[in-house]
C-alpha positions in Angstrom: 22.7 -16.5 -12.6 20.8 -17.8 -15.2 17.9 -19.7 -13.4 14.4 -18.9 -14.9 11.3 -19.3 -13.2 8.5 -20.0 -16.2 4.5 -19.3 -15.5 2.1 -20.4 -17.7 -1.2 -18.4 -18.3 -4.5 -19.9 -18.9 -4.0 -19.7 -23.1 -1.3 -20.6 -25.2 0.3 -18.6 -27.9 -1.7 -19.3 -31.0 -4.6 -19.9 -29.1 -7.9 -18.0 -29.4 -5.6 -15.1 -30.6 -7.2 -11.3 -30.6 -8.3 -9.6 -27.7 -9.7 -11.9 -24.6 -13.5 -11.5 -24.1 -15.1 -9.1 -21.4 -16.9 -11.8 -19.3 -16.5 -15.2 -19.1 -14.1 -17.6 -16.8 -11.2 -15.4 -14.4 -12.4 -12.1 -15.9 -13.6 -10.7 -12.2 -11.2 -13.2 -10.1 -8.8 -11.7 -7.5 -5.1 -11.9 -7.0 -2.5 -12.5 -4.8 -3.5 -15.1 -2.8 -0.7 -16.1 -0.6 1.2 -13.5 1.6 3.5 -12.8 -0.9 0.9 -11.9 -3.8 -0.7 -9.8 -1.9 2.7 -8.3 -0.8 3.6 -7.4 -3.9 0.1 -5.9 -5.2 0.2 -3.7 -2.0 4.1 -2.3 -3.4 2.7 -2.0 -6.8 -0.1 -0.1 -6.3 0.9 1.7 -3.2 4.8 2.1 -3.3 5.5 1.8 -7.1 4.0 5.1 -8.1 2.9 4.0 -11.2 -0.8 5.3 -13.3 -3.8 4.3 -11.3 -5.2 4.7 -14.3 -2.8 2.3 -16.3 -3.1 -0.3 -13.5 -6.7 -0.5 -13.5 -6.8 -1.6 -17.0 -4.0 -3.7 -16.5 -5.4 -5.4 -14.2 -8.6 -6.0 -16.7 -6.1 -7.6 -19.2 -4.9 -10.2 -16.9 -8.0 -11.2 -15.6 -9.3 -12.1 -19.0 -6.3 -14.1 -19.8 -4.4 -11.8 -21.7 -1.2 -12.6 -20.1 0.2 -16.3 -22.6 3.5 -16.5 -20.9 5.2 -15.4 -18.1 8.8 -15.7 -17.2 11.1 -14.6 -14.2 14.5 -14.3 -14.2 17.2 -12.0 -12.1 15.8 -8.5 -12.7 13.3 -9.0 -14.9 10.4 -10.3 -16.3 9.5 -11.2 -19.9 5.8 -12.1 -21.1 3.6 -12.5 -24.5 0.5 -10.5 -24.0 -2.3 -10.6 -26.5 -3.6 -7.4 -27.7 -6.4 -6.2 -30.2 -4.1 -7.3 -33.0 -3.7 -10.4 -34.5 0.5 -10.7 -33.4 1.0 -11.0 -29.3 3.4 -8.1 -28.0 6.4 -8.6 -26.2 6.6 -7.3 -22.4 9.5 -7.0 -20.4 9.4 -5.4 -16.3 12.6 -4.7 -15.1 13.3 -4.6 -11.5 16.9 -3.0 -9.8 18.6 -6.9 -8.9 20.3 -5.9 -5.6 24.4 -5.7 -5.4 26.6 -8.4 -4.8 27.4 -6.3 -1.7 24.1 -6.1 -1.1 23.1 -9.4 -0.8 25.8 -10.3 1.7 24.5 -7.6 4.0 21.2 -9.8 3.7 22.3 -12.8 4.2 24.5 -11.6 7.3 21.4 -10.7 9.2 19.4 -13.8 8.1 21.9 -16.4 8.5 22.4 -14.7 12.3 18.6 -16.3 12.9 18.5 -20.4 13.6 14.9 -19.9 12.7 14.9 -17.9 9.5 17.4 -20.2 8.3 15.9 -23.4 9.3 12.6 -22.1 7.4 14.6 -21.4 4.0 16.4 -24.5 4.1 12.9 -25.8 4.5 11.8 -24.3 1.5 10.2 -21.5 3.2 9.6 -17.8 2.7 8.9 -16.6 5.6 7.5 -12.8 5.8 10.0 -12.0 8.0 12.5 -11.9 5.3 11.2 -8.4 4.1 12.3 -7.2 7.6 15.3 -8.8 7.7 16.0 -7.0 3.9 15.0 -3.9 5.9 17.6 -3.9 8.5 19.9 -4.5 6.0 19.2 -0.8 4.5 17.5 -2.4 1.5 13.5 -2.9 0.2 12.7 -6.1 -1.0 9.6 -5.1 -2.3 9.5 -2.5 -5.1 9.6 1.2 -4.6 9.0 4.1 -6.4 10.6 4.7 -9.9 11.9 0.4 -9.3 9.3 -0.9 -11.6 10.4 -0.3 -15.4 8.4 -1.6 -18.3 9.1 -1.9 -22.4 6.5 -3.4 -24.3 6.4 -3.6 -28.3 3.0 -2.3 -28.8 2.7 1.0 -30.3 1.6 3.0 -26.8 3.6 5.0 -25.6 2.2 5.4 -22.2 4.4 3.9 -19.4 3.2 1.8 -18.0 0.9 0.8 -21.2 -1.9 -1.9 -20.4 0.0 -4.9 -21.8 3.1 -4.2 -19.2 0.5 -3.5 -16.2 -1.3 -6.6 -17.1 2.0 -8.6 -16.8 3.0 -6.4 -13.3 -0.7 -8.0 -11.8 0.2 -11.6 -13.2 3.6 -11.5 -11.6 1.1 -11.8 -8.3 0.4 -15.6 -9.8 4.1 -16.6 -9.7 4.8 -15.2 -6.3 1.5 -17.4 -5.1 2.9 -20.4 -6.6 6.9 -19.8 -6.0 7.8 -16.8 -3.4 11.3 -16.9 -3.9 10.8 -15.8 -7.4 11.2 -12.1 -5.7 14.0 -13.1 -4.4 15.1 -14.1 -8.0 13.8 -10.6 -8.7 16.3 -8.9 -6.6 18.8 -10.8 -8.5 19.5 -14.1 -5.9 18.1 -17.5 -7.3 16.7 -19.8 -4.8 19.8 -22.2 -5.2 22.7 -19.7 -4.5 20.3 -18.5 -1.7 20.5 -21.6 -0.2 23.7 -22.4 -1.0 24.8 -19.4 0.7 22.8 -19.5 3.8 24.7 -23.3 4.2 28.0 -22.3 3.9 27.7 -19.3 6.2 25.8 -21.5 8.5 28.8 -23.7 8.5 31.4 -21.4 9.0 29.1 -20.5 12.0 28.8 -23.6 13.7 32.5 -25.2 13.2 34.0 -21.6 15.1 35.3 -21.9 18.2 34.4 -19.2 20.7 37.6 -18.6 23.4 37.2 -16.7 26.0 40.1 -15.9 28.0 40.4 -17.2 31.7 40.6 -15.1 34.5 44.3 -14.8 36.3 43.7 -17.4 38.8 43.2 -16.0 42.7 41.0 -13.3 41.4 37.5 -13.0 42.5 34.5 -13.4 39.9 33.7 -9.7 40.8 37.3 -8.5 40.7 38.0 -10.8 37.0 34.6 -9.7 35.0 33.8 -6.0 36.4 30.8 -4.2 35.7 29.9 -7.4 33.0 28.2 -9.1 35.6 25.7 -5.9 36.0 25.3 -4.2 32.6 23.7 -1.4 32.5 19.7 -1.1 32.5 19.0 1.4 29.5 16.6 3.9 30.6 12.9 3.9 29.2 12.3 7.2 27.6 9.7 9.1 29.1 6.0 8.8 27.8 4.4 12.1 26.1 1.7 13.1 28.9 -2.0 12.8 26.8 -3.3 15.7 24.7 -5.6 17.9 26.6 -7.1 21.3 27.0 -3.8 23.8 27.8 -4.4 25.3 30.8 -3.6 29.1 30.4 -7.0 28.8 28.4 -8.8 27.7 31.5 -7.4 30.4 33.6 -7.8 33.3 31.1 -10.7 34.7 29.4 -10.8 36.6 26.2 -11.3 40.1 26.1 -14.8 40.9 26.0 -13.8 43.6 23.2 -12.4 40.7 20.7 -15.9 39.1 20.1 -14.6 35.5 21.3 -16.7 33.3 23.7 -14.7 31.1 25.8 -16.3 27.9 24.8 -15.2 28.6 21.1 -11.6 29.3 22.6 -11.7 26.3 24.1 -12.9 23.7 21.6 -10.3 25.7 19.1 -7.3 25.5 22.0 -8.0 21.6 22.9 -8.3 20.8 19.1 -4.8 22.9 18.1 -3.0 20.7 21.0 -4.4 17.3 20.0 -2.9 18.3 16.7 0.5 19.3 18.1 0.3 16.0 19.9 -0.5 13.9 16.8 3.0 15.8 15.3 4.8 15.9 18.3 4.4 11.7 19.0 4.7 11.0 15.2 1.2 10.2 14.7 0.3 12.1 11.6 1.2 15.9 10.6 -1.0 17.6 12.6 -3.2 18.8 9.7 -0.7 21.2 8.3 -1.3 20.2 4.7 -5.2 20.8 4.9 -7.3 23.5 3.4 -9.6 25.4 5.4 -12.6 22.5 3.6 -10.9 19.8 4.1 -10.2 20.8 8.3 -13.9 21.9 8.4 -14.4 18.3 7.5 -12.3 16.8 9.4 -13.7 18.9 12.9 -17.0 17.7 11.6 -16.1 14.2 11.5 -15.2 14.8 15.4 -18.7 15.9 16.3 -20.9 13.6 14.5 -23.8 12.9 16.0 -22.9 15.7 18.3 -25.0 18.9 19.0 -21.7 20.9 18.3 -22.0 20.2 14.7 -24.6 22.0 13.8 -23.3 25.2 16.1 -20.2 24.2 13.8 -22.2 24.6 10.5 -23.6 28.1 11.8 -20.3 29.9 12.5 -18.8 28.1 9.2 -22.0 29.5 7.1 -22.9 26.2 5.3 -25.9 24.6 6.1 -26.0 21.4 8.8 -27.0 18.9 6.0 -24.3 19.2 4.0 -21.5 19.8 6.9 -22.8 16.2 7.8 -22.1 14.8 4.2 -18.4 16.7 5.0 -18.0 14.5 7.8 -19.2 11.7 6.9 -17.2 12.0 3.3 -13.7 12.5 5.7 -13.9 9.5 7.8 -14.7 7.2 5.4 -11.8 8.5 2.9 -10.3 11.2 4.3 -8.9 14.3 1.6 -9.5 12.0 -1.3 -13.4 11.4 0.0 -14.3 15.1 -0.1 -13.0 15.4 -2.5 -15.2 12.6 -4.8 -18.1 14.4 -2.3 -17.9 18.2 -3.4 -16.2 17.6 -6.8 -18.3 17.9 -10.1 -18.6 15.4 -12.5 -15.4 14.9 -14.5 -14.5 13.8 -18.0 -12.2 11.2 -17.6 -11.1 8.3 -21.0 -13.1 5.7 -21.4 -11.2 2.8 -20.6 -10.6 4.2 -17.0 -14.6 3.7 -16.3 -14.0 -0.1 -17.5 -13.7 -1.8 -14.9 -16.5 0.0 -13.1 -18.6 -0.5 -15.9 -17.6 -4.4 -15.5 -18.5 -4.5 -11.7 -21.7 -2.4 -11.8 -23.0 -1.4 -15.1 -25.5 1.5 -15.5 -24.7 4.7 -16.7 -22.1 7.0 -17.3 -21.8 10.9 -16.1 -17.8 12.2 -16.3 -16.1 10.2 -13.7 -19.5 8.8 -12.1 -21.0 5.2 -13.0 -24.9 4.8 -11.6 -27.1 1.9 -10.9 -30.1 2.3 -9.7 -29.5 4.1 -5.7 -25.9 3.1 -6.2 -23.1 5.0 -7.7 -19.1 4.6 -8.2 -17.5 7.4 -8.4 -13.6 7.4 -9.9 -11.7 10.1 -7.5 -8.3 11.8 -9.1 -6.3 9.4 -6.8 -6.9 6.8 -8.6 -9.0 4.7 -6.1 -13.3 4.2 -6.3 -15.4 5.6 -4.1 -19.1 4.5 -3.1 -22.1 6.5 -3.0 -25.7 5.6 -1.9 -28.8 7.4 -2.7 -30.3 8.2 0.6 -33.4 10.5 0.4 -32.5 12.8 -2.1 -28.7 13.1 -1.5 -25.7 11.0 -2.6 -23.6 10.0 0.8 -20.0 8.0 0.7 -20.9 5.0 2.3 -17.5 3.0 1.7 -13.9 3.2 2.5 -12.3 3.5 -1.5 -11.0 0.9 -2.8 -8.4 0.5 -6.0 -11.0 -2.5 -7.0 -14.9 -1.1 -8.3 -16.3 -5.2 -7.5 -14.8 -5.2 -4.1 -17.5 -2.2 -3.6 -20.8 -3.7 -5.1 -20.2 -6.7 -2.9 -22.9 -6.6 0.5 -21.0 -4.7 3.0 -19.2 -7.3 5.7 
């Protein structure tokens, strides 16, 4: 398998060598435009595991054209990425190619759908395939610890910029070609095809025999219970969380200091938290600190006259039990967390792209501008903060990408 699939960035080798400029044409543009880009972007910055950190400014690099070439072929990729020195560095991304045992698992349940096949021969990638890779026990799109990067540059963090930079850019040749993941996983698009036709073939030209009946015999008496199969049975619906009803019946005793409306509102919200386990829907809460499931009550009630009871019996003021909830469902864990946290130092280059997308000034992990400020949580993601009176509130879902969050607010 020796079929290469070549991309060409926006410079050439020789050209405009040294390190890209800041601004100028493509240095804020997006990627992954098609499905598939935006497929793989998702794996690589959700599934991959890799550096937050090391991705941002990765994908800094490749938006200013640092990329020169780009080259796919089965299990890897191999680029030319211009550095800060004078001599481009040499990038290679390996990805695990699947089996040859494998692939025939995949192509036994695509080639078992007319459709998916008709849409290949067609010269189509449907997203479907990634489910049909599924039920075949395999990931199409990268997981964690799949992505593995080499680059000749002298850092030896993994991934280092240059390799990140050519992991973003490998969105550009899924936009233009989407089989070059396929050619990833170690399957060019000819064999692909090739395969898919002959098993297609082998399909169509075998005769199905079924064996006649004995004659004389009834339908019923020839084909049993074949002509009724059996109806599977539904499995039964979880009944809705609600308040459990021995704390209904059942007061507290008057010696433990307990008032049955706090038993209550403590009792409903334990069972809609077993429910949430119970139906798969999340973990309950198990994992959260007494804060962070402060926060999350909060976020229950707001705008509620409960909150501020809540903010009593908790001993923090109602003001800043507010910012809680408001900090927890617009991010959740990793919102409180860029809420409460104090300024941290953090390296330069991390605050870059910030810097890019909103300029002002710089305290630890926070970028300002004016009544707006970006703050760059320990996940790895941005989070928004407006001025509003005299207090900074998360306004924002986070976001991996600081410009996405200066843009007006759809």
């Amino acid at each position: 398998m020796n079929e290469r699939v070549p991309w060409q960035g926006w410079r050439r080798k020789g050209e405009d060598a040294g390190l890209p400029a800041a601004k100028g044409p493509g240095s804020r543009r997006p990627f992954g435009a098609t499905w598939w880009g935006r497929a793989w972007l998702e794996a690589l910055e959700h599934r991959a595991r890799l550096d937050p950190n090391r991705l941002s400014r990765g994908r800094s690099y490749a938006r200013r054209g640092s990329v020169l070439e780009l080259t796919v072929s089965p299990g890897e990729v191999e680029a030319v990425v211009q550095g800060s020195r004078v001599t481009p560095y040499q990038v290679t991304v390996r990805i695990r190619a699947f089996t040859t045992a494998e692939w025939d698992a995949v192509l036994d349940v695509v080639s078992s759908q007319i459709g998916r096949v008709a849409a290949l021969l067609d010269g189509e990638l449907p997203p479907e395939v990634v489910d049909d890779v599924h039920a075949a026990g395999l990931d199409l799109l990268p997981g964690a610890g799949e992505v593995h990067t080499n680059c000749s540059c002298p850092d030896f963090a993994v991934p280092c910029k240059h390799s990140a930079a050519v992991c973003y850019l490998v969105a550009d040749a899924l936009d233009d070609d989407p089989f070059a993941l396929l050619l990833l996983r170690g399957r060019p698009k000819t064999d692909l095809l090739s395969s898919l036709r002959a098993r297609r073939s082998t399909t169509t030209s075998t005769t199905l025999v079924r064996e006649a009946p004995p004659p004389g015999l009834l339908a019923k008496t020839a084909f049993g219970d074949t002509l009724r199969p059996a109806v599977p049975v539904a499995p039964r619906p979880m009944g809705a969380a609600g308040v459990p009803a021995a704390v209904q019946a059942l007061d507290p005793p008057r010696s433990s200091g307990v008032e049955v409306r706090d038993l209550v509102v403590l009792a409903t919200d334990a069972a809609r938290r077993a429910w949430e386990f119970a139906s798969g829907d999340g973990d309950g809460g198990l994992q959260l600190t007494s804060d962070q499931d402060l926060a999350r009550r909060a976020a229950g009630l707001l705008g509620a006259p409960e909150l501020a009871d809540l903010a009593h019996r908790a001993g923090v003021s109602a003001r800043q039990l507010t910012s809680w909830a408001v900090a927890w469902r617009e991010g959740g864990p990793g919102g409180l967390a860029a809420t409460v946290d104090e300024p941290t130092d953090v390296a330069p280059e991390a605050l870059a792209e910030g810097l890019d997308a909103l300029g002002g000034t710089v305290e630890g992990n926070r970028i300002t501008a004016g009544r707006i400020q970006l703050r760059l949580g320990s996940d790895g993601l941005w989070y928004r903060f407006d001025q509003q009176f005299s207090d900074w509130t998360l306004t924002r879902p986070p976001s991996p990408d600081p410009q996405e969050l200066t843009m007006p607010a759809p």
